[in-house]
VMD Tcl script that draws the C-alpha trace (Angstrom):
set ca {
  {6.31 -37.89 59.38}
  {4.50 -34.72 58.45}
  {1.84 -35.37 61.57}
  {4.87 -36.00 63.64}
  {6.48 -32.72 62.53}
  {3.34 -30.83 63.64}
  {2.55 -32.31 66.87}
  {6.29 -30.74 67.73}
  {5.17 -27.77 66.71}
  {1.80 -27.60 67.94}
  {3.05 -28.33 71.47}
  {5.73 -25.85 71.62}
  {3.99 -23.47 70.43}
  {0.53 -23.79 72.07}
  {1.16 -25.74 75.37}
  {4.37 -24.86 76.61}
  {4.47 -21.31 78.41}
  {0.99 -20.96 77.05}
  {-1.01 -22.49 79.09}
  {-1.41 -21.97 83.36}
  {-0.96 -24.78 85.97}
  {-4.73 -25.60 85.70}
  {-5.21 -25.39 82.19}
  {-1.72 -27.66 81.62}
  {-3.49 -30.13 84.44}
  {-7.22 -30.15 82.49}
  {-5.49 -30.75 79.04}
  {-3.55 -33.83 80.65}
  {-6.68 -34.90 82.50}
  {-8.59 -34.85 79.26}
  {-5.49 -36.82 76.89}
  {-5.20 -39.00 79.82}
  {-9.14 -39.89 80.10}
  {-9.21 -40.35 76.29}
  {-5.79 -43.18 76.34}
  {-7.79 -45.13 78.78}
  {-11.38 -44.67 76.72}
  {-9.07 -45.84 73.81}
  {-5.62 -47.62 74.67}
  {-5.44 -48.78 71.28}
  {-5.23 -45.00 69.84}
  {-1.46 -44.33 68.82}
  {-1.85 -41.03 68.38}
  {-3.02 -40.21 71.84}
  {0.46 -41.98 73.20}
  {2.51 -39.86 70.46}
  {1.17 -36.76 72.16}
  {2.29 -37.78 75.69}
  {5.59 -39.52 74.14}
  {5.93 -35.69 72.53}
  {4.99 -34.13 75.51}
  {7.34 -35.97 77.80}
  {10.15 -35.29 75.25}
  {9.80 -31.56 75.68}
  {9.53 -31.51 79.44}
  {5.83 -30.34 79.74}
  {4.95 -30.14 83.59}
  {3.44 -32.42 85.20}
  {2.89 -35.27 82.13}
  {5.19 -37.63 84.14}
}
mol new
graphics top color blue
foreach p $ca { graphics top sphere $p radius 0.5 }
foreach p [lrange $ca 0 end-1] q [lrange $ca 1 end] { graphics top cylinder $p $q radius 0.2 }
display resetview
């Protein structure tokens, strides 16, 4: 729960209105090269679940 609670945090405070249109592409090029390196990784699906949740551009 504690992990969960930070991961909320972490993105709104360090992706959202942080980060340009190229850097917000590269991060979800990177999490998304890294979920199909390691499918089986929940916490790499918690941070697109999270990231979906608060409307980050372009994770859909």
């Amino acid at each position: 729960m504690v992990s969960e609670v930070l991961l909320v945090k972490d993105i709104s405070q360090e992706v959202i209105g942080k980060l340009n249109a190229n850097d917000n592409e590269t991060l979800l090029s990177l999490l998304e090269k890294e979920l199909i390196k390691y499918p089986e990784n929940a916490s790499i699906h918690k941070v697109f679940i999270e990231m979906m949740v608060q409307n980050v551009a372009g994770v859909i």
